[in-house]
Backbone as JSON, one array per atom type, in Angstrom:
{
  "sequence": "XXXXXXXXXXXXXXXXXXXXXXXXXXXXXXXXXXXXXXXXXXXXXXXXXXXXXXXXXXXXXXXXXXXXXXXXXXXXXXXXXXXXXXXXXXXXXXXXXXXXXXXXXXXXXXXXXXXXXXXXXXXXXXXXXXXXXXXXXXXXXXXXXXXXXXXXXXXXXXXXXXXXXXXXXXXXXXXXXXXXXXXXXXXXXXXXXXXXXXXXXXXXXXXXXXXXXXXXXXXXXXXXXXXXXXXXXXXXXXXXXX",
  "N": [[40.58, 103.38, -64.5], [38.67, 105.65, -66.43], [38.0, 108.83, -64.82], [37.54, 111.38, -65.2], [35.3, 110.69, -66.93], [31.83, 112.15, -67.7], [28.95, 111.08, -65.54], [25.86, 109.72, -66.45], [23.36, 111.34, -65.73], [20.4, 112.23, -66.75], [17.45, 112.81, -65.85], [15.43, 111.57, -63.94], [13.68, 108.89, -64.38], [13.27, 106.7, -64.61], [13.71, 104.75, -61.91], [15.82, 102.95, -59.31], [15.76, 101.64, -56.18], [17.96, 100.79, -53.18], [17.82, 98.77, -50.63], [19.54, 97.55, -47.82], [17.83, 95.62, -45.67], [14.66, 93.73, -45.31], [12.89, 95.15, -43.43], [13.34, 98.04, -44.23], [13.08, 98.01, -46.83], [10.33, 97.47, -46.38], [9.59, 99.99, -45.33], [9.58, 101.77, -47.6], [7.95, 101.12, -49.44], [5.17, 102.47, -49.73], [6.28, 104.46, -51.77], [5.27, 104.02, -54.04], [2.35, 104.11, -56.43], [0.38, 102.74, -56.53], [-0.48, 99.46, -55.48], [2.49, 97.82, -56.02], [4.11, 95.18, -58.0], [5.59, 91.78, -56.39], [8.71, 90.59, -57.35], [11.86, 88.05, -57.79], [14.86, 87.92, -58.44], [16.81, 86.5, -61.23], [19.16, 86.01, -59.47], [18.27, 85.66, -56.79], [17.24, 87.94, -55.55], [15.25, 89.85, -53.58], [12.66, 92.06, -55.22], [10.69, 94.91, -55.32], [8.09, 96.42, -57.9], [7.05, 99.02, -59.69], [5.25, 102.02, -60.29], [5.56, 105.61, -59.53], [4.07, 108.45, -57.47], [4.72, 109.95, -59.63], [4.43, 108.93, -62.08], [6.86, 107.94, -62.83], [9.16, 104.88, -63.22], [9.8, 102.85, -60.52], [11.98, 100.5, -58.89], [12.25, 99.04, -56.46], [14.43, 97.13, -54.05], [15.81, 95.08, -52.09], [18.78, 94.25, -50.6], [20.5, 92.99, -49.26], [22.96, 92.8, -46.46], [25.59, 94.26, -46.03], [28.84, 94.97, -47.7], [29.59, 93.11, -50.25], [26.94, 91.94, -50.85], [25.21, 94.55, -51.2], [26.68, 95.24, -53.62], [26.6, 92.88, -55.17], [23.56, 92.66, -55.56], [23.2, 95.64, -56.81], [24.27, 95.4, -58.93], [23.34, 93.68, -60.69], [20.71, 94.5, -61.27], [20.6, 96.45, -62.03], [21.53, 95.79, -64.96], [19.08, 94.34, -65.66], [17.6, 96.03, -64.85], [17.74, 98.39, -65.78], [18.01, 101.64, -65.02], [17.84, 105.01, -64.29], [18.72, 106.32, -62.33], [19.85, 105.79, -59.37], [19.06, 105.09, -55.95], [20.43, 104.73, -52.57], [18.79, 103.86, -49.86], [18.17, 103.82, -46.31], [19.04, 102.65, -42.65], [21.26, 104.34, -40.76], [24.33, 104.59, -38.44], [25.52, 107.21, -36.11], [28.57, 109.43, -35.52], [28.97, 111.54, -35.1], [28.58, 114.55, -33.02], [26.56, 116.57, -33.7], [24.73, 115.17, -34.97], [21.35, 113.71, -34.47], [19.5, 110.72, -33.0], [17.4, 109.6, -35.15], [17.51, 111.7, -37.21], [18.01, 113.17, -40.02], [20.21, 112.19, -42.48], [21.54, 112.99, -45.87], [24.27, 112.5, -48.1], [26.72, 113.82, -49.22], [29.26, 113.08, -50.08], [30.47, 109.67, -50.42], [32.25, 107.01, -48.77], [34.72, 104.27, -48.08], [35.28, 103.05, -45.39], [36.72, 100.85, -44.24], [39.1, 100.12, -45.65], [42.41, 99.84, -46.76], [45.14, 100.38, -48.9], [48.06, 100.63, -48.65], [50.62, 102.32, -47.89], [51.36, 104.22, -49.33], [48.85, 105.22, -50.5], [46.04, 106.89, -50.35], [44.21, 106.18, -46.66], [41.51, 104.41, -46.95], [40.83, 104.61, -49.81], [40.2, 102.63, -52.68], [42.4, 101.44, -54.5], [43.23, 102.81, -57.84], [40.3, 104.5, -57.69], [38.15, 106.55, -56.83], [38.92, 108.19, -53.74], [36.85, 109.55, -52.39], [33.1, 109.01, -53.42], [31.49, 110.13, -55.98], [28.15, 111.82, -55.61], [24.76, 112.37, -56.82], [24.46, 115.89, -56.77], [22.66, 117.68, -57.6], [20.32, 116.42, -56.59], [20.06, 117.78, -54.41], [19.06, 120.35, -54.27], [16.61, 120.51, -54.8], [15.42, 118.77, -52.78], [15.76, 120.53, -50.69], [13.88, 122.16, -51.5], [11.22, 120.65, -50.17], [11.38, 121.13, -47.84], [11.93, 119.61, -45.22], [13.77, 118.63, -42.82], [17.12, 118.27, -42.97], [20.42, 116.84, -42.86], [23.67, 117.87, -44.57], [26.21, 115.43, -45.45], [29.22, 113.77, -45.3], [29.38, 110.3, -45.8], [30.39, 107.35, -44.61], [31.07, 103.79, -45.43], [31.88, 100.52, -44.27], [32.14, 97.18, -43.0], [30.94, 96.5, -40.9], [29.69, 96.18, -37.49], [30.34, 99.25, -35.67], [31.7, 99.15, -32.37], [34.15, 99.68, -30.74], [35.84, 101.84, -28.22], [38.47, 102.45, -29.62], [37.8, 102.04, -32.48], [35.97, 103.96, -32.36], [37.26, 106.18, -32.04], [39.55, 106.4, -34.44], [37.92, 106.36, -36.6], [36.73, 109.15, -36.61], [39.21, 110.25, -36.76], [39.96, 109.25, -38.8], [38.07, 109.84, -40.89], [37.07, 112.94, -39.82], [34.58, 114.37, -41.03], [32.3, 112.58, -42.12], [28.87, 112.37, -41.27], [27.64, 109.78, -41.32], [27.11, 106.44, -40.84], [27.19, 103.14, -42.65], [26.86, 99.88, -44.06], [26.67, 99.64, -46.32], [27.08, 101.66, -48.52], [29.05, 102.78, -49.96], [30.0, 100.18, -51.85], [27.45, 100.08, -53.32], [28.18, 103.04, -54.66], [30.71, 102.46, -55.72], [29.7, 100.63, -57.66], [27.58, 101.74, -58.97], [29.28, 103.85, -59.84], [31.53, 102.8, -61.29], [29.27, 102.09, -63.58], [28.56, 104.49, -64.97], [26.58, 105.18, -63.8], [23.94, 108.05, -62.31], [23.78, 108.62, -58.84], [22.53, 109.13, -55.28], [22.54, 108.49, -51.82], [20.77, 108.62, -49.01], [20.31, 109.04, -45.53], [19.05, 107.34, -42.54], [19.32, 108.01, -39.32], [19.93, 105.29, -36.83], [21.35, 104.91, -34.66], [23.47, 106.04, -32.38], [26.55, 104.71, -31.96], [28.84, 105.66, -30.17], [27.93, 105.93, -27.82], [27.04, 104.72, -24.22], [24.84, 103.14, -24.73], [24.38, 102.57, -27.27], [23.89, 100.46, -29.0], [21.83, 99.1, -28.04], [20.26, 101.36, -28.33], [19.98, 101.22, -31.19], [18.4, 98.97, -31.5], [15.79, 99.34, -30.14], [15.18, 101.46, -32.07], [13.97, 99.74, -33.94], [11.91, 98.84, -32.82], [10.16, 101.34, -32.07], [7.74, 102.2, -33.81], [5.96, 103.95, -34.03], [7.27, 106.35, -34.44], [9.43, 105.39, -35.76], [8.42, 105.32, -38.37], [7.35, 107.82, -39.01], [9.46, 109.12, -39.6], [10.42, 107.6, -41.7], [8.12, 108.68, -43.79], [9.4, 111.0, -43.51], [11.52, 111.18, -45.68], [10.25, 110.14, -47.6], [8.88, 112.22, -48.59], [11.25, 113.66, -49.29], [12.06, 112.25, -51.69], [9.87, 111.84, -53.49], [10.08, 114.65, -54.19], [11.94, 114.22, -55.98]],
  "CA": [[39.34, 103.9, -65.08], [38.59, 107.29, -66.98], [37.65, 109.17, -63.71], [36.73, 112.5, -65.6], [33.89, 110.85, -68.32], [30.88, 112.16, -66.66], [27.53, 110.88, -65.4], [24.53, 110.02, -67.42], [22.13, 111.95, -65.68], [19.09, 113.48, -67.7], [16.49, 113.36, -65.36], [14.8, 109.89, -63.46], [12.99, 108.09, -65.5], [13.82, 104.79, -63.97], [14.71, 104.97, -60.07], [16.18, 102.09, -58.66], [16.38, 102.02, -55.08], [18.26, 99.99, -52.97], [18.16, 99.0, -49.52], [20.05, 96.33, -47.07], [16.94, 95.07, -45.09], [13.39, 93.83, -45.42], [12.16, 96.28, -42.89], [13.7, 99.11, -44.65], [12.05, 97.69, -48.01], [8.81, 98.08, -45.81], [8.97, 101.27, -44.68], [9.39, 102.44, -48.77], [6.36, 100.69, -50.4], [4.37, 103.69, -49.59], [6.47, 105.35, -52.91], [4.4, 103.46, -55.21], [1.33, 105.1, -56.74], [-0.59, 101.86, -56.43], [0.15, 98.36, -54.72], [3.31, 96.91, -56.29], [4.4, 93.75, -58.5], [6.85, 91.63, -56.1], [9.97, 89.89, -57.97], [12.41, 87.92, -57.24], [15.44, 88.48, -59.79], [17.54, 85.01, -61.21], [20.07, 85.43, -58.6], [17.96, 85.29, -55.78], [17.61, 89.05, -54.86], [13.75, 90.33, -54.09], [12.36, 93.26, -55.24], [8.96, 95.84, -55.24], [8.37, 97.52, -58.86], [5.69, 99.58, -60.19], [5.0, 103.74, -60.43], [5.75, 106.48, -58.28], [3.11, 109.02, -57.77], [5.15, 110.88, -60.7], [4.46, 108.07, -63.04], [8.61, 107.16, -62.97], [9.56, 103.12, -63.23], [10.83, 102.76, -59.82], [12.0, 99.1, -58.54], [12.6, 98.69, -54.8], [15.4, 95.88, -54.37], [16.32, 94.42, -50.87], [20.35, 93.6, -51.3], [21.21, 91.85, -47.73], [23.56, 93.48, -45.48], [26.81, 94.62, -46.3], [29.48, 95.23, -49.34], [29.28, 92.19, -51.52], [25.48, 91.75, -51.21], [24.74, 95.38, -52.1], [27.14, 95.24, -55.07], [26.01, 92.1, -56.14], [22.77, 92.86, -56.32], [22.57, 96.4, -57.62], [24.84, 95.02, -60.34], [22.27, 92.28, -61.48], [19.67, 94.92, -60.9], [21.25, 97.54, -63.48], [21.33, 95.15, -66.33], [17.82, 93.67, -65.53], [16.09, 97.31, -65.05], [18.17, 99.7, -66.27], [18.12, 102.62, -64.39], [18.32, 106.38, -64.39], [19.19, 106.71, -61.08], [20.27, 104.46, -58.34], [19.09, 105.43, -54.56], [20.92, 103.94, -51.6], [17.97, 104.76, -48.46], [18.24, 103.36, -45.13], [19.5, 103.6, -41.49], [22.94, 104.29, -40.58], [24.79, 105.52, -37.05], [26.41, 108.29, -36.63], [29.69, 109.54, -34.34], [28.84, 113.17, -35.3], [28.07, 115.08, -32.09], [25.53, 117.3, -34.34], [23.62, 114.56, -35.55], [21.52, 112.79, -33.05], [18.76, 109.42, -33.76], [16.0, 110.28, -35.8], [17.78, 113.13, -38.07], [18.27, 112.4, -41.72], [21.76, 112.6, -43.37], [21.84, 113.12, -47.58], [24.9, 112.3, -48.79], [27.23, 114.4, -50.44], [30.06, 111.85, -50.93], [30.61, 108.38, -50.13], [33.75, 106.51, -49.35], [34.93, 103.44, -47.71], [36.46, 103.13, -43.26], [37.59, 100.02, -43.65], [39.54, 99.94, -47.1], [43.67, 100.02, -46.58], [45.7, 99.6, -50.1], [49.34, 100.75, -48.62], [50.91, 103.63, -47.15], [51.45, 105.55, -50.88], [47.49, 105.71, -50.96], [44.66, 107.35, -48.78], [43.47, 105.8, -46.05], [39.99, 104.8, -47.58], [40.81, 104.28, -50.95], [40.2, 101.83, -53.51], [43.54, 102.0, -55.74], [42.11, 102.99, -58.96], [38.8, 104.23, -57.73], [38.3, 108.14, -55.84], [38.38, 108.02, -52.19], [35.27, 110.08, -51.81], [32.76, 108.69, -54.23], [30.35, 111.38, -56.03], [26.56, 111.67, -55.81], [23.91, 113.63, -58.09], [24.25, 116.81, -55.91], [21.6, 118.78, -58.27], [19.25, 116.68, -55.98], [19.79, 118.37, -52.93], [18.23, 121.34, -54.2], [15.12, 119.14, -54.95], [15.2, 118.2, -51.37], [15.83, 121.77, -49.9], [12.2, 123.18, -51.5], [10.44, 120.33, -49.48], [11.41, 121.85, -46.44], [12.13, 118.23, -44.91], [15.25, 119.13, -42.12], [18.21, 117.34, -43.23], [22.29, 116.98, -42.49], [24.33, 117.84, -45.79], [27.88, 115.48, -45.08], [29.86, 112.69, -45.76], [29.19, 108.38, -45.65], [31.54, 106.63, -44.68], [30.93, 102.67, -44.68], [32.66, 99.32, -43.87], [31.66, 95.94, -42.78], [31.18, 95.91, -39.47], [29.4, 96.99, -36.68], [31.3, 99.2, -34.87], [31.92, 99.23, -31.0], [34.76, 100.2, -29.55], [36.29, 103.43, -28.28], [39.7, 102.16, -30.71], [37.16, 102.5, -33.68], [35.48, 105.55, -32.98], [38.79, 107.0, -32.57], [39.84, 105.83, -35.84], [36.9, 106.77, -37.44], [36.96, 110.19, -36.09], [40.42, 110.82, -36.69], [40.3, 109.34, -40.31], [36.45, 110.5, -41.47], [36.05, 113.77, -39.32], [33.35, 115.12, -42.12], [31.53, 111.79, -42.21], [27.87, 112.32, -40.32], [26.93, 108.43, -41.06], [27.93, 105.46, -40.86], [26.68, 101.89, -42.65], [27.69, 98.99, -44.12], [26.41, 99.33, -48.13], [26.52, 102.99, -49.02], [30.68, 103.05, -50.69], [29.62, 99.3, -51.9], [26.71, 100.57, -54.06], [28.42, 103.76, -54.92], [31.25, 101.9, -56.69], [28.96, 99.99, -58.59], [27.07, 102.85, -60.06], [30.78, 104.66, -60.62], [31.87, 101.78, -62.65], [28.02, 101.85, -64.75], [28.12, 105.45, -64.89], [25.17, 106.08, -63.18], [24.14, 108.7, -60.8], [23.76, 108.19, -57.38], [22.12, 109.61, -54.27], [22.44, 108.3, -50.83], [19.89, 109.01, -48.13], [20.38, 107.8, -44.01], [18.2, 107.81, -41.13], [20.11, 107.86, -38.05], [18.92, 105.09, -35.8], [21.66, 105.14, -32.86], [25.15, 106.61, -31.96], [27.16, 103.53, -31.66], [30.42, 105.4, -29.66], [27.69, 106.13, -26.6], [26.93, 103.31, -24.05], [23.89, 102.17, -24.97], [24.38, 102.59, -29.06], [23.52, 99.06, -29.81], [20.2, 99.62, -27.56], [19.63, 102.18, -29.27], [19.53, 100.34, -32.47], [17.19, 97.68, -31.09], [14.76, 100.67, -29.77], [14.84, 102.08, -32.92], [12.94, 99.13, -34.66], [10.19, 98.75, -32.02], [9.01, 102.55, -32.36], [6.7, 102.12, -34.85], [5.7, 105.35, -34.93], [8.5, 106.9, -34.87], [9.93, 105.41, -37.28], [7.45, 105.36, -39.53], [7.37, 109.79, -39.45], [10.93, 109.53, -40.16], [10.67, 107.66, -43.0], [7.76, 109.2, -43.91], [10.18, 112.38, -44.27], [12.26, 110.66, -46.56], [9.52, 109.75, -48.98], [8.9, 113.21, -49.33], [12.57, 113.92, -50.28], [12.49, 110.97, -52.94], [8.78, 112.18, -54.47], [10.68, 115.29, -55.34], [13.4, 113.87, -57.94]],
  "C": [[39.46, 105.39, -65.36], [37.53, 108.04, -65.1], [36.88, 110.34, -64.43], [35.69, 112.73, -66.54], [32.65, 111.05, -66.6], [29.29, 111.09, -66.52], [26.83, 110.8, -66.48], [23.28, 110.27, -66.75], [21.28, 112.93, -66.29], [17.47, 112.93, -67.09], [15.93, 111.81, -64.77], [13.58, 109.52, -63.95], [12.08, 106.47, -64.52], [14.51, 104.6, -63.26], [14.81, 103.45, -59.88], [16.8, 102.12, -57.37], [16.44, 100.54, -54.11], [18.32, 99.82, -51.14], [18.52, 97.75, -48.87], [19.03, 95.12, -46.02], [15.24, 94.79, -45.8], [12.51, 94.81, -44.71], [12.79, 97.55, -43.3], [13.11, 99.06, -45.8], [10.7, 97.98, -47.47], [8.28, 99.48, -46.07], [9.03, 102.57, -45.88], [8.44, 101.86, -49.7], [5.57, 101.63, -50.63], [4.84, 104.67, -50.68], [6.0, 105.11, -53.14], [3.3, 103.89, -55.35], [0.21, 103.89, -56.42], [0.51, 100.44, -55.73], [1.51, 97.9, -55.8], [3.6, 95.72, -56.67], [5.8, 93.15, -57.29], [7.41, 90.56, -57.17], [10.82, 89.71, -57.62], [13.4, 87.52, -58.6], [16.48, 86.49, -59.89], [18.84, 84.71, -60.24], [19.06, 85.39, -56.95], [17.31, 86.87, -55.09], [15.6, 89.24, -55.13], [13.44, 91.5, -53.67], [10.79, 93.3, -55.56], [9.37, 96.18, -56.55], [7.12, 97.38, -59.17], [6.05, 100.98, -60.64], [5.22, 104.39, -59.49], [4.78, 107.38, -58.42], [3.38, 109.97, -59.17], [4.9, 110.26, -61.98], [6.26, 107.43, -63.2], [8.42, 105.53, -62.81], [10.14, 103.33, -61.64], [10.66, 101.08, -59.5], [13.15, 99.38, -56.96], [12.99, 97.6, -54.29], [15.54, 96.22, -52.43], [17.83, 93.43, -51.23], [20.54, 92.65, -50.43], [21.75, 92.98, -47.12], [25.15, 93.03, -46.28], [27.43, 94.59, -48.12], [29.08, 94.61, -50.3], [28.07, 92.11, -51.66], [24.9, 92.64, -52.23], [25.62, 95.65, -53.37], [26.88, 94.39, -55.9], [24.37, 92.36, -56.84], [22.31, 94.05, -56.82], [23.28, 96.31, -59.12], [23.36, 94.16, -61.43], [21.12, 93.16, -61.76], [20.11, 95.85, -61.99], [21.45, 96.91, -64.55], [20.13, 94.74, -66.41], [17.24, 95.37, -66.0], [16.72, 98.5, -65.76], [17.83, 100.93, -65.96], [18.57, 103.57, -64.62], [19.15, 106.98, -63.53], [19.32, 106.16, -59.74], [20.41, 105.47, -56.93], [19.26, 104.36, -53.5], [19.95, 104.18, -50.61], [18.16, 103.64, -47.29], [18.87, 103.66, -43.69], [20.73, 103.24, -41.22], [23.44, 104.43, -38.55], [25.69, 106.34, -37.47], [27.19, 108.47, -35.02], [29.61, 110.71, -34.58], [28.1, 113.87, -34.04], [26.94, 116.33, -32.64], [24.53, 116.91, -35.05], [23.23, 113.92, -34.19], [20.06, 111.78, -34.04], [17.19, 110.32, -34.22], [16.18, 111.46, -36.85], [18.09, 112.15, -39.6], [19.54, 112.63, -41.89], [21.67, 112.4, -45.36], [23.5, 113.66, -47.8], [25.89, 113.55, -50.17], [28.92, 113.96, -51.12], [30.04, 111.13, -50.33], [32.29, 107.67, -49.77], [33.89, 105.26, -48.02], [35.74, 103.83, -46.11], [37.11, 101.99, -43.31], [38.7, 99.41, -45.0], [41.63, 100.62, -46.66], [44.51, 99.44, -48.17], [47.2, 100.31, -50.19], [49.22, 102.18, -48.08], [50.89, 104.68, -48.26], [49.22, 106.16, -51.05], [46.52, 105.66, -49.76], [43.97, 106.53, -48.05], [41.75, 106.0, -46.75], [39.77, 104.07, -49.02], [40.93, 102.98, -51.56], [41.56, 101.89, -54.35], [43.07, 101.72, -56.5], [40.92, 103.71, -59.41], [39.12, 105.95, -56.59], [38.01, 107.41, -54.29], [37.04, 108.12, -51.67], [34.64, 109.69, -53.28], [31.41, 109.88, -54.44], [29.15, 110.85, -56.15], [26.07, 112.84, -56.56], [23.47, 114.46, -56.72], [22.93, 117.78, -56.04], [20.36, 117.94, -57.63], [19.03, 117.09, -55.14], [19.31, 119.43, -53.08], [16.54, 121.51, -54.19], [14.58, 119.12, -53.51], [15.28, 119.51, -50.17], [14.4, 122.36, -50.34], [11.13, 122.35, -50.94], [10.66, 120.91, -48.24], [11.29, 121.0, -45.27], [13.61, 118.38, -44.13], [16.37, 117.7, -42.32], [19.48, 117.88, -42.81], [22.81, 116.77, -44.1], [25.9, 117.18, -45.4], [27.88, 114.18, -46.2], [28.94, 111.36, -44.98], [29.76, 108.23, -45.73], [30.84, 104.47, -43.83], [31.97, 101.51, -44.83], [31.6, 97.99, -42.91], [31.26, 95.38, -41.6], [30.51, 96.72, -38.59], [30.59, 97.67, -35.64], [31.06, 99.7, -33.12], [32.87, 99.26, -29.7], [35.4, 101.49, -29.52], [37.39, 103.08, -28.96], [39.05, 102.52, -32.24], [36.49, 103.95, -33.53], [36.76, 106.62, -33.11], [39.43, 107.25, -33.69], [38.56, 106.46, -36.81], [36.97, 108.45, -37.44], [37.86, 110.52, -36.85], [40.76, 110.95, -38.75], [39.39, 110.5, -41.13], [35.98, 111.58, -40.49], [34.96, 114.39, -39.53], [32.41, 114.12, -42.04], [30.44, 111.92, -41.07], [27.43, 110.82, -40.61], [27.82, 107.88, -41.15], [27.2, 104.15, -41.05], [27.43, 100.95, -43.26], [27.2, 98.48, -45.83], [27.25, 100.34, -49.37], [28.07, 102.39, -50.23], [30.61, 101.69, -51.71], [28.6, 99.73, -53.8], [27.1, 102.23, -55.04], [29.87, 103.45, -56.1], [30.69, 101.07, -57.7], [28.14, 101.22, -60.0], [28.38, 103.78, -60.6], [30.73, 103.83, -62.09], [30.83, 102.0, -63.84], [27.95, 103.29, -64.63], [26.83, 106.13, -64.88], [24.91, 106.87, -61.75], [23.57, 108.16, -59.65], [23.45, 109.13, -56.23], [21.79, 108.42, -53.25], [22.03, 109.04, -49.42], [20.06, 107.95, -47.01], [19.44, 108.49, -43.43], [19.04, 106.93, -40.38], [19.13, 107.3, -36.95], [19.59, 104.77, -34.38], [22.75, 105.89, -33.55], [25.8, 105.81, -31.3], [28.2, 103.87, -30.15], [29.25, 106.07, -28.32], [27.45, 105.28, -25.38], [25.76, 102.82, -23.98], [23.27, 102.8, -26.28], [23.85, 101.58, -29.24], [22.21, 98.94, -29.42], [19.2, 100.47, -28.21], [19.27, 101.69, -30.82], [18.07, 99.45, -32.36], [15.82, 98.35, -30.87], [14.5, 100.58, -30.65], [13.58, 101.36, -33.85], [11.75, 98.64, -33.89], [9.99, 99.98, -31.75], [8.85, 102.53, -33.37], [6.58, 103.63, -35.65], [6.47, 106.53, -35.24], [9.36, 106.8, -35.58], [9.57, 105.24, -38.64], [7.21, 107.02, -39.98], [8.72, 109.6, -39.7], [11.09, 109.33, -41.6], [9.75, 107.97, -43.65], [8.55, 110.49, -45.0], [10.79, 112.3, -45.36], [11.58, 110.78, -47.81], [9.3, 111.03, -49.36], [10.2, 113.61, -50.09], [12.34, 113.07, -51.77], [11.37, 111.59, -53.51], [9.46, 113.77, -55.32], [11.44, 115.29, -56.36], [12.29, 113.59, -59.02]]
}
């Protein structure tokens, strides 16, 4: 692939945002300027669409969990709606001793942990395809005049929950820059490469897998209500500014 044709970003029009769960589809309904049409697209995939308080098209898709899901369906979902701008939002973990649960992470590249295509090419990489995958950076300035405390790093995802001290090691050692960690983001970020469209990926950190009670922490995370309802809260303000 031509690696150096650029982007077609000229401004969001027509957000398409994507996320791996139904309770993560929840906790973004609250973009919409009024209640929401639901749809459920000819392969099976169901989505929210309506207005954002900006008047923008946005359509709020639920992919599944993991690679193939979210590539299948923000593929199907980019010929159906056609999109300006394709947002990944949801919750990740992180092995970053400077992030802790409840902090945001925005994305300033993407790239695959569990992707091996020989010793001649980077741990990570797609052969063919950039290691680190780019996002529309000109929104983080967007997101710096809400005044909404965020982590500026890397995503790094793969297929799998992870849980042992052999993986965080590995993770670590490969992705020291990476503050998240899920199982769509690199997934959805090759998809919009390929359709040259831009891309922003937004996490909320809901454990720290490499501590010993990461996976607890996960489980927590979705019975505080209200706590995770001000988190993502925060979020929506980021997203009302694009």
């Amino acid at each position: 692939m031509d690696t150096n044709k650029p982007l077609r970003y000229g401004g969001a029009t027509k957000i398409l945002l994507v996320a791996a769960m139904p309770k993560e589809v929840q906790e973004l309904l609250p973009l919409f300027s009024e209640p929401p049409k639901k749809e459920v697209s000819p392969l099976g995939f169901e989505g929210w669409k309506g207005t954002t308080h900006k008047g923008q098209s946005l359509l709020v898709l639920t992919t599944g969990i993991g690679k193939v899901s979210a590539a299948v369906a923000t593929t199907e979902a980019i010929h159906l709606f056609a999109p300006s701008l394709i947002l990944n939002i949801g919750v990740s973990g992180t092995l970053s001793t400077s992030v802790e649960r409840g902090d945001i992470v925005v994305a300033n590249w993407v790239c695959y942990h569990d992707v091996y295509c020989g010793a001649e090419i980077p741990y990570g990489q797609v052969q063919g395809y950039p290691l680190r995958y780019p996002v529309e950076t000109s929104l983080v300035e967007k997101f710096r005049e809400t005044e909404v405390p965020f982590h500026l790093g890397g995503v790094a995802c793969g297929d799998r929950f992870l849980s042992s001290p052999a993986e965080f090691s590995f993770i670590k050692a490969n992705f020291p820059d990476a503050l998240a960690l899920d199982m769509e983001s690199a997934a959805v970020a090759q998809t919009a490469y390929i359709h040259r469209l831009p891309l922003m990926v937004i996490r909320l950190i809901s454990d720290t897998p490499d501590r010993a009670d990461g996976y607890a922490q996960y489980r927590r995370f979705w019975g505080e209500k209200a706590f995770r309802s001000e988190r993502f809260a925060a979020i929506h303000k980021l997203i009302n500014a694009i």
